[in-house]
C-alpha positions in Angstrom: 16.4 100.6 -114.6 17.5 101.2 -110.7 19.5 98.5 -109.3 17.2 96.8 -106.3 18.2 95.2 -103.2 15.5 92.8 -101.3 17.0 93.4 -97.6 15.8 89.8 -95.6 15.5 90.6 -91.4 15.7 87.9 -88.9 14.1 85.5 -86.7 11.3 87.4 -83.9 12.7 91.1 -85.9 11.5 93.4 -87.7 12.8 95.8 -90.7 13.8 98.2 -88.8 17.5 96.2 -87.2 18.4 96.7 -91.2 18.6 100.4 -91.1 22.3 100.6 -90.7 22.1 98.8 -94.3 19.2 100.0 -96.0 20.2 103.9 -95.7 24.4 103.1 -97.4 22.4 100.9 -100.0 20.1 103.6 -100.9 22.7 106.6 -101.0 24.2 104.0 -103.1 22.2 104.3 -105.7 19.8 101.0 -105.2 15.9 100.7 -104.5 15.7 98.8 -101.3 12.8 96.4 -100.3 12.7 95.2 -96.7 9.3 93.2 -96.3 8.2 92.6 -93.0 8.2 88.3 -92.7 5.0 86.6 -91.3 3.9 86.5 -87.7 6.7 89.3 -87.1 5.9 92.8 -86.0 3.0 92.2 -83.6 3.5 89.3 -81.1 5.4 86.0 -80.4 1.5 84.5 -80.0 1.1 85.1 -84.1 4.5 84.1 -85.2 3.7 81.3 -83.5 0.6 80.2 -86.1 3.4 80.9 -89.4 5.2 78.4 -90.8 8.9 78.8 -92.5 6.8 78.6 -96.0 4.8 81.6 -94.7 7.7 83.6 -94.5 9.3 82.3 -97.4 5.9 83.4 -99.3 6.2 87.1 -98.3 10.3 87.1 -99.5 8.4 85.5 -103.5 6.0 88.1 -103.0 8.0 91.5 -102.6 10.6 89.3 -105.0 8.3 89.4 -107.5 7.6 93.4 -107.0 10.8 94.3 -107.6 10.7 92.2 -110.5 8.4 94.5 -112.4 10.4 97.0 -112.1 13.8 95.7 -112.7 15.8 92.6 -113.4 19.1 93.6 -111.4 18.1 92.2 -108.1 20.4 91.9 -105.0 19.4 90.2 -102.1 20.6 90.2 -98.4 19.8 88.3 -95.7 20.3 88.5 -91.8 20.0 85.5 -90.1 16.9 83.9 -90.9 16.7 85.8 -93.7 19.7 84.7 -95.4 18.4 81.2 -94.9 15.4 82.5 -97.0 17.7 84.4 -99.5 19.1 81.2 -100.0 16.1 79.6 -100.8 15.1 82.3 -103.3 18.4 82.0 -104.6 17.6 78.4 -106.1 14.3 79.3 -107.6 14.8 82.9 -109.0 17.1 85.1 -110.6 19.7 86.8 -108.8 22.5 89.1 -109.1 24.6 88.7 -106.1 23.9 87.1 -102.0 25.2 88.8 -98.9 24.8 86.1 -95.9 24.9 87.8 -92.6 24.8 85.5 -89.5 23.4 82.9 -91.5 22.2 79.6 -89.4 23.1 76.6 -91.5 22.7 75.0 -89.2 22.6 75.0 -84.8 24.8 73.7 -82.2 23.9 72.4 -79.0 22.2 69.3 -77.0 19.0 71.8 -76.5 19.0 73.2 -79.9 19.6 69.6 -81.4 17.7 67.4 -79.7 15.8 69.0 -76.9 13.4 71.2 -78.7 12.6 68.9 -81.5 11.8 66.6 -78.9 9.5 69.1 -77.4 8.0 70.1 -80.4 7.0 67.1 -81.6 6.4 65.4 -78.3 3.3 65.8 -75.7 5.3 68.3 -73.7 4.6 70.5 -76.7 1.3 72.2 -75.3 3.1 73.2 -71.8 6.6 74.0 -73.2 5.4 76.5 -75.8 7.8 79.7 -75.9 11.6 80.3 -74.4 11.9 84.0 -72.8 15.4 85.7 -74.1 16.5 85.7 -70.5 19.7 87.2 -71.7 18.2 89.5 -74.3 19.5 89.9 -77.9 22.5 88.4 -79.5 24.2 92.2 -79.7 27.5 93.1 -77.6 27.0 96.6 -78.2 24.9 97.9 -75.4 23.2 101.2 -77.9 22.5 98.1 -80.1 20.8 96.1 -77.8 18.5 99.6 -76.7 17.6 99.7 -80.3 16.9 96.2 -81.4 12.9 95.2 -81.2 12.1 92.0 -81.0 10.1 89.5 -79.2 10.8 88.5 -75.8 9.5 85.3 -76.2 10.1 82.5 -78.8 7.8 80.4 -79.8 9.4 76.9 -80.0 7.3 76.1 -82.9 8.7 78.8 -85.0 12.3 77.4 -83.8 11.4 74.2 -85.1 10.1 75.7 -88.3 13.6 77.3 -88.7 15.4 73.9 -88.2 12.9 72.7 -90.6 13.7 75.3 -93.1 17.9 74.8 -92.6 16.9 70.8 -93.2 15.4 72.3 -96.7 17.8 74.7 -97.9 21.4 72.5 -97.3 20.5 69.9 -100.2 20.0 73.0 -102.4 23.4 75.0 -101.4 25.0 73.6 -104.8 22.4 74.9 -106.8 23.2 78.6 -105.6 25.2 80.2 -108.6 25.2 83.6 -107.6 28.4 85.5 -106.7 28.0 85.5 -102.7 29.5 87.6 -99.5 29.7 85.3 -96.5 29.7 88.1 -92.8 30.3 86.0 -89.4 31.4 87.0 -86.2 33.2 84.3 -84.3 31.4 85.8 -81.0 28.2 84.5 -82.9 26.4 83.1 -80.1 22.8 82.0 -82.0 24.5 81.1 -85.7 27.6 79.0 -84.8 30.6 80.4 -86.6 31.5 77.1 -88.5 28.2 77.9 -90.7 30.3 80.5 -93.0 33.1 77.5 -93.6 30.2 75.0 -94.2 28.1 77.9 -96.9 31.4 78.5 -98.7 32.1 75.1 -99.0 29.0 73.9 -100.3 27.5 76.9 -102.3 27.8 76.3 -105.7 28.8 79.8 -106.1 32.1 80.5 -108.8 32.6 83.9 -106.6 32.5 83.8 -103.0 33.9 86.5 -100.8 34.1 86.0 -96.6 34.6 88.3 -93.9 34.9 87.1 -90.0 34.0 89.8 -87.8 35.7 89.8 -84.2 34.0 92.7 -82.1 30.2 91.6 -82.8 28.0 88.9 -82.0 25.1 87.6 -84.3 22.8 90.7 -85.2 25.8 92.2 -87.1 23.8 95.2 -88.1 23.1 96.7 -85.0 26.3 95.8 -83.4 30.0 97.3 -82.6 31.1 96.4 -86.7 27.5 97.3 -88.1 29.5 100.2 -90.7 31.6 97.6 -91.5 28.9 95.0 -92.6 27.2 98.2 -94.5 30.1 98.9 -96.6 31.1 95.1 -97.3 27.6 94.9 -98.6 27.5 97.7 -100.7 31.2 97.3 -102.3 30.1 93.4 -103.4 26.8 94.7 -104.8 28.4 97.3 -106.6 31.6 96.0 -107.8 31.3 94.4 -111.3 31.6 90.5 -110.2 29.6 88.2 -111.7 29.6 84.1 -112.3 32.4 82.5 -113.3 34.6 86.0 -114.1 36.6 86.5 -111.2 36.2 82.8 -110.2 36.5 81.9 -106.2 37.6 84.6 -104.0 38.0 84.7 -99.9 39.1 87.1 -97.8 
């Protein structure tokens, strides 16, 4: 059976920012998934109607595809999506996790405390999407030309992904597969202490890290995005598993 990797995009993206690590996965040797998540694709006016478990439904769904056909599944995550490759991680099998520019958690007075004030406040019907004023998180500027993405957030679906980091930290310790932590310390959306709080608290016996210095937080369409690509692919293929090669940083 062919190796598959279930490749996880990020918040207000689509598939397409993981091409830079869907094409090295592939010549690889691996099938590669990369489902498009709810309310993404079309407009920030449907993502706003989705709910973190309508995204998390889609990632069970192609999960479950790739099931039938092997039971050597990989899964990466960017952003968002490694929050929900985390989340798969505690209720299915799989092989190995690579976490890129994962949001634990946020940092911030608005992040923290403004928006869910918003959100669950009456200012909620007039405060209803934040523009990107500064457009993506990507420091290389033939990055940012090729990144699509919603100009608008929807603070709903912000508040969904809070509510979705509040779910997923309790269940860290019940992650057991091998994992590769990627953060830049330029990250300006995922703050950079998330990889030291994800290695400390996965309950993964293998755990590799790399800190990026030249990107910011979509790492695969930015100045290291090779870099990211063959991290990823040398975890997945190198034989690693739980409790072998116990804890191992770099």
């Amino acid at each position: 059976m062919t190796p598959a990797v279930l490749a996880l995009h990020g918040f207000t993206a689509t598939p397409e920012c993981l091409e830079s690590l869907v094409i090295p996965l592939r010549e690889a040797g691996f099938s590669v998934e990369a489902p498009l998540l709810a309310g993404h694709g079309t407009s920030a006016f449907d993502l706003e109607k989705t709910s973190w478990q309508d995204w998390y439904r889609g990632v069970v769904e192609a999960y479950l595809r790739l099931k039938k056909k092997t039971d050597e599944i990989y899964v990466v995550g960017l952003s968002l999506g490694g929050l929900l490759s985390l989340k798969l991680a505690t209720e299915y099998p799989v092989r190995k996790l690579a976490l890129l520019a994962t949001p634990i958690f946020f940092k911030g007075f608005v992040m923290e405390k403004i928006l869910p004030l918003i959100g669950g406040g009456p200012l909620r019907h007039l405060y209803r999407y934040q523009p990107k004023f500064l457009g993506p998180a990507i420091r290389d500027p033939e990055g940012k030309k090729k990144f699509k993405s919603y100009f608008l957030m929807p603070v709903a679906s912000v508040l969904e992904i809070i509510r979705l980091q509040e779910t997923v930290r309790p269940l860290l310790a019940s992650v057991h597969a091998p994992a590769l932590i990627i953060h830049a310390v330029h990250d300006t959306t995922a703050p950079y202490e998330s990889l030291a709080y994800l290695k400390d608290h996965l309950g993964s016996a293998t755990i590799r890290t790399v800190t990026l210095e030249q990107s910011n937080h979509v790492l695969t369409l930015d100045y290291e995005k090779d870099l990211v690509a063959r991290e990823v692919v040398t975890f997945f293929k190198e034989d690693t598993y739980p409790n072998k090669l116990g804890r191992s940083d770099h």
